[in-house]
N, C-alpha and C positions, 0 to 999 in steps of 0.2 A: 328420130333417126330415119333416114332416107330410106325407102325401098329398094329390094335389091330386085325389081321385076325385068330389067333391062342384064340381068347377070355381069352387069360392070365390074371388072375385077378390080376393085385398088388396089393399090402400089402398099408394103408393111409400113411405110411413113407414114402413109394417109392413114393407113389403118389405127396407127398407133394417138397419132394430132390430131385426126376428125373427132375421133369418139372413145366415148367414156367406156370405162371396163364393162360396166351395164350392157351399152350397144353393142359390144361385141361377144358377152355372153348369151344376147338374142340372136344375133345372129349364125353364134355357134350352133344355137339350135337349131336355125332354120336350114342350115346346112347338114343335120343330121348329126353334131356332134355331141356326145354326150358327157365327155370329159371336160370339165368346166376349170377343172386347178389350175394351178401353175402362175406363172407371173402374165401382166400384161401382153407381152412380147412374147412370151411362147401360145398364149392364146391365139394373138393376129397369125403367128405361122399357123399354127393348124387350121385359120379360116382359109387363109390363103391358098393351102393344100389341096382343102376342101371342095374352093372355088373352080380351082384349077381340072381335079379331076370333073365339076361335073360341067364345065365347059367342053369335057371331051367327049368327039362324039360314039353314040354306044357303039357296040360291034354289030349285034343284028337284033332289034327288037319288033317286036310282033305289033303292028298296027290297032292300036287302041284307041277306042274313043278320051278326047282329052280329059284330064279333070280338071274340074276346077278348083283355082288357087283360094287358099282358105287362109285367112290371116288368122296368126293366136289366139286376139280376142273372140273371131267368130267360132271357132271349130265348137268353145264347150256349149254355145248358142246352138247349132247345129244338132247334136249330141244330146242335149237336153229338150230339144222340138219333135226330136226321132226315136226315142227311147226302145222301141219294139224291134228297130232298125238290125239287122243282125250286121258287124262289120267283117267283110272278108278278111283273110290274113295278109298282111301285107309284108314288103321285104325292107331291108334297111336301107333302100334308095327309093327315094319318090316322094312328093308331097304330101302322103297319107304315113310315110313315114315319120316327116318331119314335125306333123300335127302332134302323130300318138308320144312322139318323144317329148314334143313341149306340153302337153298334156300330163303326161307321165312324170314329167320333171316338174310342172307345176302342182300337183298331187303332192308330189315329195313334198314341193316347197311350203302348201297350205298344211300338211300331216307337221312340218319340222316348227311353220308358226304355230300352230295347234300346242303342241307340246311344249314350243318355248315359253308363249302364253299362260301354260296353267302350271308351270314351274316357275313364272315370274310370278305369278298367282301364289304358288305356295308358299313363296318365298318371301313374298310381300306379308302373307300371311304370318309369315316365323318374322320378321324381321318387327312386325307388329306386336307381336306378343312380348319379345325379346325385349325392345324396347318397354313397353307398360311394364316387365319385371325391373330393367333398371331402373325407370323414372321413381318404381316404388321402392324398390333397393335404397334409391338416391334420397327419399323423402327420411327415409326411415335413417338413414344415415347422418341426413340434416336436424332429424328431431334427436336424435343424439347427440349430435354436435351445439347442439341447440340448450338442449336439457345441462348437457357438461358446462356449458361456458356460463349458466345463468348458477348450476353451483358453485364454477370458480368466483364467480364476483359475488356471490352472498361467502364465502367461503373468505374471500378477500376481506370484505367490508368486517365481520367478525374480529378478523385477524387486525385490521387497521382500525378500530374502537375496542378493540384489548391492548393495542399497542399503544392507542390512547390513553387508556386511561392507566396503564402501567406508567407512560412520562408523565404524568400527570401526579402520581403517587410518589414517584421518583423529584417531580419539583417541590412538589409539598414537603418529601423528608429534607431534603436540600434545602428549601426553606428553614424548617425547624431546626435544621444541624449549624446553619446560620448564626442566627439567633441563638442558638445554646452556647455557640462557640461566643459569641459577643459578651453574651452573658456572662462565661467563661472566661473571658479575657476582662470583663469588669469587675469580676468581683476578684481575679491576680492582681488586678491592676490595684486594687481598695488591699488587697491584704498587703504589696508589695509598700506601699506607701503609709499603710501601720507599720508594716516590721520596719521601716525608714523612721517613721517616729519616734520607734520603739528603741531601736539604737540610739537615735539620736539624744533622746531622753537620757538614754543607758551611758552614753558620754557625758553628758551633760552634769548629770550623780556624780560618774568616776572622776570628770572634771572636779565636781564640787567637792568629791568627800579626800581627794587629791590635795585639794588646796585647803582642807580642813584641816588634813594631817600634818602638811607643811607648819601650817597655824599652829596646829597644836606640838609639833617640833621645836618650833623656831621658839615658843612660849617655855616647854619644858628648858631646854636651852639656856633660855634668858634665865631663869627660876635658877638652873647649877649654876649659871656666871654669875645671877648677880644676886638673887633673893638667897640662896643655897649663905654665900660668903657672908652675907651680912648678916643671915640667922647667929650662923655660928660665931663671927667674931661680938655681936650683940650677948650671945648665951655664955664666952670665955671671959669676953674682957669687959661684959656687962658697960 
């Protein structure tokens, strides 16, 4: 950022397109301002303000020897080579003004990193710890998960060679009920075709003892018509 040793006022355009919010909160300093907030655009107004009044000339000031201009980085250079130095008081206008306040505001600035620092620090610290409790939370959740799924698969395999060897028991009786049933059905099949014999045989008798009786019908028969006549007329009329 340019120097403002020539007190060239810019224009709040310039102000706003030349420089970064940065540049104009050093420069708010060096104008004495202390109040840094606001938006871009209210900051360049209050430089501008700033500019303005100290372009104006004083009303009556008492002939002093000049000081000399001290840029930010030198003053704490100064300050630190002079230490015994006792500094007079000074007022809220002047470049001894503008020093103590960027001094003062730089003080603030290195106290707010200081503290942002060892809160990032503690935090780092908690977020450290926090962390090694989940990862161990997480381990311990994984050997659990871990432990669980190695019972569900022996737990399975159990269950699937009981269910084995249960179809297995179940083919075997299926088997035998097979086979028993065949067996069953061959020896219906062997009595079916004796009681078929059996019958048929049993026809075969009633056939014959049927045609015996007729035989011996048809013989009595013959015996009244014609041996019966012939006894008797042989036994009357000799």
């Amino acid at each position: 950022m340019e120097e403002y040793t020539n007190n060239k006022i810019e224009t709040f355009d310039e102000l706003i397109t030349k420089h970064t919010r940065r540049d104009l909160e050093e420069l708010a300093l060096k104008f004495g301002l202390e109040n840094l907030g606001g938006t871009k655009s209210q900051l360049a107004e209050s430089i501008l303000e700033a500019m303005k009044k100290q372009k104006e000339p004083p009303a009556s000031t008492p002939q002093v020897s000049p000081i000399p201009q001290v840029s930010p980085k030198e003053a704490p250079m100064i300050e630190k080579s002079k230490p015994a130095a006792k500094v007079a008081t000074v007022g809220k206008k002047g470049v001894m003004a503008k020093v103590t306040a960027i001094n003062s505001k730089t003080a603030e600035m290195k106290q707010g990193i200081a503290v942002f620092k060892k809160s990032v620090a503690v935090q780092s610290k908690e977020n450290h710890e926090a962390a090694a409790k989940i990862y161990s939370g997480a381990r311990a959740i994984q050997s659990g998960i871990d432990a669980q799924i190695k019972e569900n698969h022996e737990a399975a395999a159990k269950i699937y060679s009981g269910a084995k060897a249960i179809q297995s028991g179940i083919d075997a009786q299926i088997k035998e009920n097979h086979m028993a049933a065949a067996k069953i059905h061959s020896g219906a099949k062997a009595i079916q075709s004796g009681i078929n014999a059996q019958i048929k045989e049993n026809r075969e008798a009633v056939s014959r003892l049927n045609s015996g009786a007729v035989s011996l019908q048809n013989e009595i028969h013959r015996y009244q018509e014609q041996d019966l006549k012939n006894y008797v007329r042989d036994f009357y009329y000799g």
